[in-house]
C-alpha positions, 0 to 999 in steps of 0.5 A: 722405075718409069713406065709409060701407058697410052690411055684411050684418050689418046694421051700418054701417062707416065707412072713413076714409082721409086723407093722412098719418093712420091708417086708421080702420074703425069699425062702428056699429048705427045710419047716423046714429051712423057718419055723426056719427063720420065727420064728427067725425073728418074735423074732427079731422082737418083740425084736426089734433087727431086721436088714434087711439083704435082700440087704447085702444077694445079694450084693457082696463083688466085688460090694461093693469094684466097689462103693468105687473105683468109688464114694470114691477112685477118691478124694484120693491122692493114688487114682492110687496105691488104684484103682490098688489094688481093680481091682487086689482084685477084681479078688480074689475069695473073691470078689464074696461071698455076705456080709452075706456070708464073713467070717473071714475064708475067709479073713485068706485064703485071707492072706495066698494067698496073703502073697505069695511073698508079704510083710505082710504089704502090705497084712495087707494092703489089709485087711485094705481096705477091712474093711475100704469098709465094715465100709463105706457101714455102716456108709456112704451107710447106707446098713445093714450088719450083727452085727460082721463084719468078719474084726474085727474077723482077726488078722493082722501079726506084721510087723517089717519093720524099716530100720537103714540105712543112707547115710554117708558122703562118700556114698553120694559123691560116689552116686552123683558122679555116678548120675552126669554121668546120662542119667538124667541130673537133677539126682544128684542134686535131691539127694543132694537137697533131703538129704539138705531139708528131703523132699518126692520125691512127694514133690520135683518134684511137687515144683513149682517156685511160691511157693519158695521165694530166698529173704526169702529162704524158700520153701513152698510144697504143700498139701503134705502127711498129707494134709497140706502146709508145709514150711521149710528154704532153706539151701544155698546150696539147694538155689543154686541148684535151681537157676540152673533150671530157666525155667518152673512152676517146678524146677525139670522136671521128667516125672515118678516115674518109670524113676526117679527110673531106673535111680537112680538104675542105679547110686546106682548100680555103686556106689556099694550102692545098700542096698541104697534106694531115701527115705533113703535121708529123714531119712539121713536129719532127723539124721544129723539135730538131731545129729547137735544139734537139738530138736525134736520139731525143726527137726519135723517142717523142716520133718514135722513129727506130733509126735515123734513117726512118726519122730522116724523112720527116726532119725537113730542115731547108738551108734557110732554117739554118741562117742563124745557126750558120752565123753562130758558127762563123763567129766561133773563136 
């Protein structure tokens, strides 16, 4: 039963009380908007489709996104580059709307601002997130939300971001011969070491001694992007190259990502390969494995790919890489 009270302030209270339903108290400047809510409600009610908003009505988006950060975000692997994103979105006007209030107009002013000089991966990024923080206030919290979620209502731009670019034969000797001059001594073997196993950067400054065997030559990374142990053969020039770092738990001692990268920038810039990018070496490995006679299912097991489709990004095979082969067929009787 709906019953309605002016208070002193001049608003108008609606207090609901039902069998076997929240207790809803609502205020509202106007009679007529309270006595809309309470009827609307008591609908609700007796059709059984009623959902207490009264939390997600004084919780903001920022609340919401301080949870997951501090609950959720800590066990991720990306747990750095996630809390970055949330602290810089946090800041946003959007952060201080409540969850009734968001809107899917909200999220497109969203991306437009956004979209300013960045990439519109890394916008659609960020609303991705976002919905991801929405569904798990849903399913997780179990905190009451409106029925529509805005997200669903946002369409994210179409992002073409293949790149076509491999290192060929001449590029990598031009590239480390100016590594070799380095301020980082362990910089040209880590490309040459990187374009011989395919392997992520990640993956190849966090490989310990422990987890490769010279006797079997094969190299074990662990948990890597997809969160499995990864194994692959070592070809004997990767052998030798670690062989020359005897010391430490690591065989490639690098304290950042930020120094690996000036320094490789460096040695790119001197090459005259500066369209060259470290995470080309993985598509290079990829291509010249395909292109030495390889299957598919073969080079997926060494990049440890999951399917064709994510493997297909990194073979890069151009039609002139195919001139020989084209000819082979051709002949065929």
């Amino acid at each position: 039963m709906a019953y309605l009270r002016k208070r002193k302030s001049g608003k108008w209270q609606v207090i609901i009380r039902k069998k076997n339903y929240p207790y809803v108290v609502r205020s509202f400047l106007e009679k007529s908007t309270a006595s809309k809510f309470a009827k609307d409600v008591e609908t609700q009610m007796d059709k059984q489709i009623f959902q207490d908003l009264t939390g997600a009505s004084t919780t903001t988006l920022k609340e919401l996104m301080i949870k997951y950060r501090d609950e959720i975000v800590p066990s991720q692997k990306a747990c750095r580059q996630t809390t970055a994103t949330l602290n810089m979105l946090m800041k946003h006007r959007i952060a201080f709307y409540s969850l009734t209030q968001l809107k899917s107009a909200h999220l497109y002013k969203l991306k437009k601002e956004m979209l300013v000089g960045r990439a519109p991966k890394t916008v659609n990024g960020y609303i991705q997130l976002l919905s991801l923080i929405w569904k798990t206030a849903k399913k997780v919290w179990s905190i009451s939300l409106p029925a529509e979620s805005p997200f669903e209502l946002v369409t994210l731009d179409k992002v073409n971001n293949q790149r076509d670019v491999i290192i060929s034969k001449e590029e990598e000797k031009k590239l480390i011969a100016e590594a070799a001059k380095s301020k980082m001594n362990n910089l040209a073997d880590m490309i040459k070491f990187a374009i011989l196993v395919g392997a992520r950067w990640s993956e190849i400054v966090a490989l310990e001694r422990k987890n490769v065997c010279f006797n079997k030559k094969t190299a074990t990374f662990i948990d890597t992007k997809n969160g499995t142990d990864h194994t692959i053969p070592l070809h004997d020039d990767a052998i030798a190259i670690l062989k020359k770092y005897p010391f430490g738990d690591k065989f490639f001692q690098v304290s950042s990502y930020g120094k690996f990268e000036f320094y490789f920038d460096q040695a790119r810039k001197r090459a005259g390969l500066t369209h060259i990018k470290f995470h080309d070496t993985r598509a290079t490995f990829c291509t010249r494995a395909l292109l030495s006679g390889m299957s598919i299912p073969e080079v997926a097991a060494l990049s440890n790919h999951q399917d064709w489709a994510s493997l297909k990004r990194y073979s890069r095979i151009k039609p002139t890489d195919l001139l020989e082969k084209i000819n082979n067929v051709v002949n065929l009787k």
